[in-house]
C-alpha positions as CSV (number, residue, x, y, z in Angstrom):
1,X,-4.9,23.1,-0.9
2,X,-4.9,19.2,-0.4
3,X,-6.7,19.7,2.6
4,X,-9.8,22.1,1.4
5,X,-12.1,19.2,1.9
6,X,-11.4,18.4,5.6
7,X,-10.9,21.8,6.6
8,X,-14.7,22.5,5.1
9,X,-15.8,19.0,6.8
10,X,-14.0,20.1,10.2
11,X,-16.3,23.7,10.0
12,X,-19.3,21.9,9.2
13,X,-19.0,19.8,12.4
14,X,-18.1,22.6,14.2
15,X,-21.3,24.7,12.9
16,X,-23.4,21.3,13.8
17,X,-22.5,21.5,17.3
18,X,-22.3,24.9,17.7
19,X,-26.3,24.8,16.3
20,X,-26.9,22.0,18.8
21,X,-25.2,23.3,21.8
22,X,-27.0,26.9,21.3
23,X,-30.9,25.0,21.1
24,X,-30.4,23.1,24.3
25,X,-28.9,26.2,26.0
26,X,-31.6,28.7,24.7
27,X,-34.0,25.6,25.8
28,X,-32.8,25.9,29.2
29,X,-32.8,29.2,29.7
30,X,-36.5,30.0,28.4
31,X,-37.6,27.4,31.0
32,X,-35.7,29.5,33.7
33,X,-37.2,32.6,32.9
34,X,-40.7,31.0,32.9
35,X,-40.1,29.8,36.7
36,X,-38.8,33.2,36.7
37,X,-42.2,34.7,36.2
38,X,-44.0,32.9,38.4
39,X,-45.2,29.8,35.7
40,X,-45.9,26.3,36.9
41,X,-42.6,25.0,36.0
42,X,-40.5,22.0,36.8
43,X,-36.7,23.5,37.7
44,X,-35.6,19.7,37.9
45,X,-36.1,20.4,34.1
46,X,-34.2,23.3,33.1
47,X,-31.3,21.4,35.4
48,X,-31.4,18.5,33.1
49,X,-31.4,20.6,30.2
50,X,-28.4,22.3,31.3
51,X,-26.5,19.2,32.4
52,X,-27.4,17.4,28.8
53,X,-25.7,20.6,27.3
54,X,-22.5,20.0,29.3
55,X,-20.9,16.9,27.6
56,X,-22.1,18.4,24.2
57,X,-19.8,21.9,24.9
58,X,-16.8,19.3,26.1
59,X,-17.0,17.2,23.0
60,X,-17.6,20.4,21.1
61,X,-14.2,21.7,22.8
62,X,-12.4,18.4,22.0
63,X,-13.1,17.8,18.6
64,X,-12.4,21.5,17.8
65,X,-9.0,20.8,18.9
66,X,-8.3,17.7,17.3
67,X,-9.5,19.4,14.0
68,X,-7.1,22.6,14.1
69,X,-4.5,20.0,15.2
70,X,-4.8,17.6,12.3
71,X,-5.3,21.0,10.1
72,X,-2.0,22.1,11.5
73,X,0.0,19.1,10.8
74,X,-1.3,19.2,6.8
75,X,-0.7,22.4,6.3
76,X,3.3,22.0,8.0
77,X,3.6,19.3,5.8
78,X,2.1,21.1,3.0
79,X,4.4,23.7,3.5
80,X,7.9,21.5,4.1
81,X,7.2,19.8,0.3
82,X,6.1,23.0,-1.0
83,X,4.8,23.5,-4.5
84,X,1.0,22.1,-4.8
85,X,0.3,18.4,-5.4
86,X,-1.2,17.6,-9.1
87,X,-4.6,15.3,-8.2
88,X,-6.3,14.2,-11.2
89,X,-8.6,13.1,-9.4
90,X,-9.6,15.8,-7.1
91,X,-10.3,17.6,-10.6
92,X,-12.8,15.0,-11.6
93,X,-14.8,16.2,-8.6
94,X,-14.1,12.6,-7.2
95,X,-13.7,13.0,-3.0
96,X,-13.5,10.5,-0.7
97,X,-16.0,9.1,1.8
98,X,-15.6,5.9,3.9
99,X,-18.0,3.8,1.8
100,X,-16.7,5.1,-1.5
101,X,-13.1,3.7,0.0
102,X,-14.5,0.8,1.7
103,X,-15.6,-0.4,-1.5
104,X,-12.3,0.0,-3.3
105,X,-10.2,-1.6,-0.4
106,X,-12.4,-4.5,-0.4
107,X,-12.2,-4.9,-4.0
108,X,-8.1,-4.6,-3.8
109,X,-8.3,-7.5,-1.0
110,X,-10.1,-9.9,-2.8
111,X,-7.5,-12.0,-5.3
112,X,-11.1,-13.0,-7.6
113,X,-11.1,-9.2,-8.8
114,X,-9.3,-8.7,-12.3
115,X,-6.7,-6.0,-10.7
116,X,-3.8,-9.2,-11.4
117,X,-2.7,-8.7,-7.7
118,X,-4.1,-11.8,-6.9
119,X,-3.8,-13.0,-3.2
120,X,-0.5,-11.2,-2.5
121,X,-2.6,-7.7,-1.1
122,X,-4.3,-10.2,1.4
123,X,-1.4,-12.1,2.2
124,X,1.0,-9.0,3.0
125,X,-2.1,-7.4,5.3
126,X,-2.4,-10.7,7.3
127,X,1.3,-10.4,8.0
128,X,1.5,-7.4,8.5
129,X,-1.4,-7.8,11.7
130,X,0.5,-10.8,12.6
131,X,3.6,-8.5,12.8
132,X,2.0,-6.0,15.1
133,X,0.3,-8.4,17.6
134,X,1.3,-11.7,17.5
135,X,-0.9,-12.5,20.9
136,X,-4.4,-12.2,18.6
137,X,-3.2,-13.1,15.5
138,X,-2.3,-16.6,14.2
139,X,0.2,-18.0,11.5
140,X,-0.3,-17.0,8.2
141,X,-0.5,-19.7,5.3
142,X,2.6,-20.4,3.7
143,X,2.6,-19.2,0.1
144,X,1.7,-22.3,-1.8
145,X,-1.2,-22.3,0.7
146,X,-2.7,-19.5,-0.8
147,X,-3.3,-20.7,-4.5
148,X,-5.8,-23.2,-3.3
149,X,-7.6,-21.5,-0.3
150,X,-11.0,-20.3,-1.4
151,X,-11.6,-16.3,-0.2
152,X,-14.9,-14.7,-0.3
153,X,-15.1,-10.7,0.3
154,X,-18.0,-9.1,1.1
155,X,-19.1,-5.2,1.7
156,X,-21.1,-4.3,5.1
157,X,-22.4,-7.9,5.6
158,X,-25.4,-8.2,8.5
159,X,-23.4,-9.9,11.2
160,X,-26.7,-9.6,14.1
161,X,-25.8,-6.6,15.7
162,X,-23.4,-5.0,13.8
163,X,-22.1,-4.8,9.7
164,X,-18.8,-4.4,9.3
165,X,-17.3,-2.5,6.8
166,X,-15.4,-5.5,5.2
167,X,-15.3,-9.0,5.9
168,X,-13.4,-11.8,4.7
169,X,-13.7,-15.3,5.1
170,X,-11.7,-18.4,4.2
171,X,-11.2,-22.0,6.0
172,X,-8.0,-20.5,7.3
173,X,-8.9,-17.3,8.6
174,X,-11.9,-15.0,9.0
175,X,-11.7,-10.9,9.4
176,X,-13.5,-7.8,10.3
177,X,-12.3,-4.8,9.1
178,X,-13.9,-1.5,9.6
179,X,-12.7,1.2,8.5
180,X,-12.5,5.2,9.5
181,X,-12.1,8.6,7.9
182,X,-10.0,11.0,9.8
183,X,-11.9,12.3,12.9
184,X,-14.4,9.2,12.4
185,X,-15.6,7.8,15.7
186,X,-17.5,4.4,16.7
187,X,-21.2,4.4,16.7
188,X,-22.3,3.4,20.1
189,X,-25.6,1.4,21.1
190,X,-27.3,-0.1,24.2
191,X,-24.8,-3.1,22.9
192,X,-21.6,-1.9,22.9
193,X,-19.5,0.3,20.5
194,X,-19.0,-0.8,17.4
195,X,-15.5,-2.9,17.8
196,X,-17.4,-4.6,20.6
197,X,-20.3,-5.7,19.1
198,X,-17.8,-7.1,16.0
199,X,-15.6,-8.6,18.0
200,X,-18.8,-10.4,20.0
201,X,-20.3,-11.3,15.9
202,X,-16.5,-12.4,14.9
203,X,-16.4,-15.1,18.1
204,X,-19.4,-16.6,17.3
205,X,-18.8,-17.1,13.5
206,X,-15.2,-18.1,14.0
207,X,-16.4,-20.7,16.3
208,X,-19.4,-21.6,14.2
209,X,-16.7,-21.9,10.8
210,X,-14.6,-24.5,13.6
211,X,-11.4,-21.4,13.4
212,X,-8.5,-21.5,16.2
213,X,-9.2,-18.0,17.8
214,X,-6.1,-16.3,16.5
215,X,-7.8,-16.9,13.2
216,X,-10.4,-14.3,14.0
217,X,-9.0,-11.2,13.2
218,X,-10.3,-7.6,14.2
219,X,-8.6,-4.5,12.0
220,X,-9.3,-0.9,13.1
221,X,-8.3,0.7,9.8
222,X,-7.9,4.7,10.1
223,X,-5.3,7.7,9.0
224,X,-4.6,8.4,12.9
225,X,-4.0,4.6,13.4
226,X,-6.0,5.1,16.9
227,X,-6.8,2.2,18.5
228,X,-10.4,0.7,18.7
229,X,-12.9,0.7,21.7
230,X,-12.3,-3.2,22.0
231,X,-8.6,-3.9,22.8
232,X,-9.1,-7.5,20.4
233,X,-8.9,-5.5,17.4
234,X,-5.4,-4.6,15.8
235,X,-4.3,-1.0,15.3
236,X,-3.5,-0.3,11.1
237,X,-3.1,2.9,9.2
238,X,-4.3,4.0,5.8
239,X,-0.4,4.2,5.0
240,X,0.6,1.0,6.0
241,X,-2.4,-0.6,4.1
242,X,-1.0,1.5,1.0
243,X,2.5,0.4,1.4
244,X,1.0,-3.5,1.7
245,X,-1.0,-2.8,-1.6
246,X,2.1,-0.6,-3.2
247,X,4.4,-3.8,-2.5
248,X,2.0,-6.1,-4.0
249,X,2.3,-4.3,-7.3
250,X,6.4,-3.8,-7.1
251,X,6.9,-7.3,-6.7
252,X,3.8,-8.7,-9.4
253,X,6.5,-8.9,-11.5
254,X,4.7,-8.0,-14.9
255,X,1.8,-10.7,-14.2
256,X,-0.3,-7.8,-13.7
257,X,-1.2,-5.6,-16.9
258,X,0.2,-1.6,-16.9
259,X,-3.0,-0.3,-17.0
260,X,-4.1,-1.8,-13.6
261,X,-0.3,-1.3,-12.3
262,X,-1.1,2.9,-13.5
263,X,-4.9,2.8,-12.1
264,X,-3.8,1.1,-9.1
265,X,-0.7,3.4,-8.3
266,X,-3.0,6.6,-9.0
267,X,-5.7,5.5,-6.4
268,X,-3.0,4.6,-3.8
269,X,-1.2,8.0,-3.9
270,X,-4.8,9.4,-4.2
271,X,-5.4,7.7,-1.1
272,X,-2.6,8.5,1.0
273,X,-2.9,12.5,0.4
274,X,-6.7,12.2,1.1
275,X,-6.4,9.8,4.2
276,X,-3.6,10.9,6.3
């Protein structure tokens, strides 16, 4: 099935939490039956114990149902196509992780690579977070704009306190994107989640680069299209970002060669069956 891979992911999670939930409860419970045999123990400790094991069962609970629910929705869909999808590359033994994807989103966003796109992936994403929330995100530059505006792309840059997955910059505009696999959640520190802690990094270097503050942009990227911890950042799914891409190569008119129009096609449809 398309799905084999997140189904397996889904069970190993399950089995991880399972494995911690069980150790803190077992941990407890030896404590209790020591103070239950008359040994010089603290109860204050099996309590803790026992209360640090609670939110661990109701995330346990939580993402368990999240994961049979996704799994349902794939296999229905599954079933409505029917017949089994043909993916070249699944064969290869190539399967997606979020750095492995990073890598080649970035790569499609940035007009320097030889795919022939040139700016128009950028451009169309840009609009497309204009579209969806006007109130955080600026103008985008008219199309002759584009041919002279210096971009530079780069992969998990330190920003401080945080790296985000992709970041763009050029004098018009500078964005953060970070991106999620299916069920992926924000890491979390004494400074904030991870939108937060972007969003802080993308204020300062915006204002340090002299942008307007609509030109700092914040983009959540996952399959769900859930929204991020910090309300600044806009909302985008994997299959908008492939229909941005997939429009970029419809209307490249020939300029781009038909062995990058063939790769590029494959890895987008190879995308969208492995992302949403």
């Amino acid at each position: 099935m398309t799905r084999e891979l997140g189904l397996s992911k889904a069970a190993r999670c399950l089995a991880a939490y399972r494995k911690t939930v069980t150790a803190r409860v077992v941990s407890a419970h030896h404590v209790l039956r020591l103070a239950q045999q008359g040994r010089q123990v603290k109860l204050s400790r099996s309590v803790a114990l026992l209360e640090r094991s609670r939110p661990v069962c109701e995330s346990l609970a939580t993402r368990r149902q999240r994961f049979l629910s996704s799994a349902l929705k794939v296999l229905t869909a599954f079933r409505e196509a029917g017949g089994r999808r043909y993916d070249i590359f699944r064969i290869a033994g190539f399967w997606p992780d979020e750095n492995s994807l990073s890598d080649a989103i970035a790569s499609l966003l940035n007009p320097t690579e030889p795919h022939g796109l040139g700016f128009a992936p950028l451009r169309s994403l840009l609009a497309l977070t204009r579209q969806k929330r006007p109130e955080v995100v600026g103008e985008v530059p008219e199309d002759d704009e584009w041919t002279s505006l210096p971009v530079h792309v780069y992969r998990e840059r330190d920003e401080g306190l945080t790296r985000p997955d992709i970041e763009i910059i050029t004098p018009r505009f500078l964005i953060f994107i970070e991106n999620k696999m299916r069920g992926g959640a924000e890491t979390v520190t004494r400074h904030g989640s991870q939108t937060e802690r972007q969003w802080e990094a993308l204020q300062k270097k915006g204002a340090k680069l002299g942008l307007d503050e609509k030109a700092r942009i914040g983009v959540y990227l996952t399959p769900e299209g859930k929204p991020a911890a910090s309300p600044h950042f806009v909302s985008v799914t994997v299959d908008e970002v492939v229909e941005v891409i997939q429009r970029a190569v419809e209307e490249s008119g020939g300029t781009t060669g038909q062995g990058h129009v063939a790769a590029v096609r494959a890895f987008l449809g190879f995308l969208r069956s492995h992302r949403t």
